[in-house]
C-alpha positions in Angstrom: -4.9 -6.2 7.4 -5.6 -2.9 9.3 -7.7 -1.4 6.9 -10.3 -4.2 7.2 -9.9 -4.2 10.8 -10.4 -0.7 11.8 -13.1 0.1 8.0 -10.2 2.8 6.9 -8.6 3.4 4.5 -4.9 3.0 5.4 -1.7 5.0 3.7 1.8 3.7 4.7 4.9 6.8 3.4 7.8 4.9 2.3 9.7 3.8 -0.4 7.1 2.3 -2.0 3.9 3.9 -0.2 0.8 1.9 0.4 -2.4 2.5 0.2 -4.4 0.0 1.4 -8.7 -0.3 1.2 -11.1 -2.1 3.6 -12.1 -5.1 1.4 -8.4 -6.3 0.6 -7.9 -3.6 -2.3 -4.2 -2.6 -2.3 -2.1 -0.1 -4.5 1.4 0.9 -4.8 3.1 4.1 -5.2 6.7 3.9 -6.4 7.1 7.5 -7.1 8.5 8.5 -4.0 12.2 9.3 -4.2 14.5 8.6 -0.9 14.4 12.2 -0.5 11.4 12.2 0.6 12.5 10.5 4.0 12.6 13.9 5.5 10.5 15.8 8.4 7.5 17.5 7.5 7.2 15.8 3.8 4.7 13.1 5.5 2.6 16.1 7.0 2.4 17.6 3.2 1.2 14.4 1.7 -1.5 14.4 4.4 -2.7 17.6 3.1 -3.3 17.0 -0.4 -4.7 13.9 1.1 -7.0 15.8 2.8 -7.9 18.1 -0.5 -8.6 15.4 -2.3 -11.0 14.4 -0.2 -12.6 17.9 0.3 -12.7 17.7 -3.8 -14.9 14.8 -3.0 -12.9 11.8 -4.0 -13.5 8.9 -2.2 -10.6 7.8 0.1 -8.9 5.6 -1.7 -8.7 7.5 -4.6 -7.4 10.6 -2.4 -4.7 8.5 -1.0 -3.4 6.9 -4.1 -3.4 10.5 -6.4 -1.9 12.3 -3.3 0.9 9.8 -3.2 1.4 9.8 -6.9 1.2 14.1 -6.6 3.8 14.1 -3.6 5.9 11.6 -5.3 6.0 14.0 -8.8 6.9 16.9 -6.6 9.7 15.5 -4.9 11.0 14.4 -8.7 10.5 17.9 -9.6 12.4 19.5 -6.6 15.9 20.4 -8.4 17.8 19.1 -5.3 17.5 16.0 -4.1 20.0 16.5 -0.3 18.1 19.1 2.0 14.4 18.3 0.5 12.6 20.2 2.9 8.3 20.2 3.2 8.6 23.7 2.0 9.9 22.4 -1.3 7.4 20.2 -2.2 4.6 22.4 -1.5 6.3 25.0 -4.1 6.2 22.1 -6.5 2.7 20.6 -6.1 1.6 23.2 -9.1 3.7 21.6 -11.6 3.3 17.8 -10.3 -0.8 18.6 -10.5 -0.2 20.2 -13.1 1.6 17.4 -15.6 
C-alpha cells in the first residue's frame, strides 16, 4: 500500500474516495456524487484538506471529514450537470454546517 510505503497519509477522489493511513488503516467515503468528476472540485477538496489540518487534526482525520464535507456540498449544489469548483466552495457553509 502506498501509504505505508511512502509514511503518508494517502486520499484517492473518486466514486468512493479513499483515504488510506500508514499502518493499514483504511476508510471510505461514499458521499461523493458523479458530479463531482469535474475540474477544479479535486483542488477544493485539497483545501479543506488542508484546513483541517491547519485546525490541527491529525491527517487522517483531515482527509476523511474533508471528503465527507466535499461530498455534502456537492449533494447540496441544486444542479447536478455543470458542477463547477466555484459551486462547492459556496456550499461548504451549509455541508459544515449540518
Amino acid at each position: 500500500m502506498r501509504a505505508d510505503r511512502f509514511g503518508a497519509t494517502v486520499l484517492l477522489k473518486g466514486p468512493d474516495t479513499i483515504v488510506a493511513s500508514p499502518g493499514g488503516a483504511v476508510v471510505i467515503s461514499d458521499f461523493g456524487p458523479p458530479s463531482l468528476a469535474t475540474a477544479g472540485t479535486g483542488d477544493v477538496l485539497t483545501g479543506v484538506v488542508a484546513s483541517f489540518l491547519s485546525k490541527g487534526l491529525v491527517a487522517p482525520t483531515a482527509a476523511a471529514a474533508a471528503a465527507v464535507a466535499h461530498g455534502r456540498a456537492a449533494r447540496l449544489v441544486p444542479h447536478v450537470a455543470g458542477l463547477v469548483a466555484g459551486d462547492l466552495v459556496a456550499a461548504l457553509p451549509a455541508a459544515l454546517d449540518a
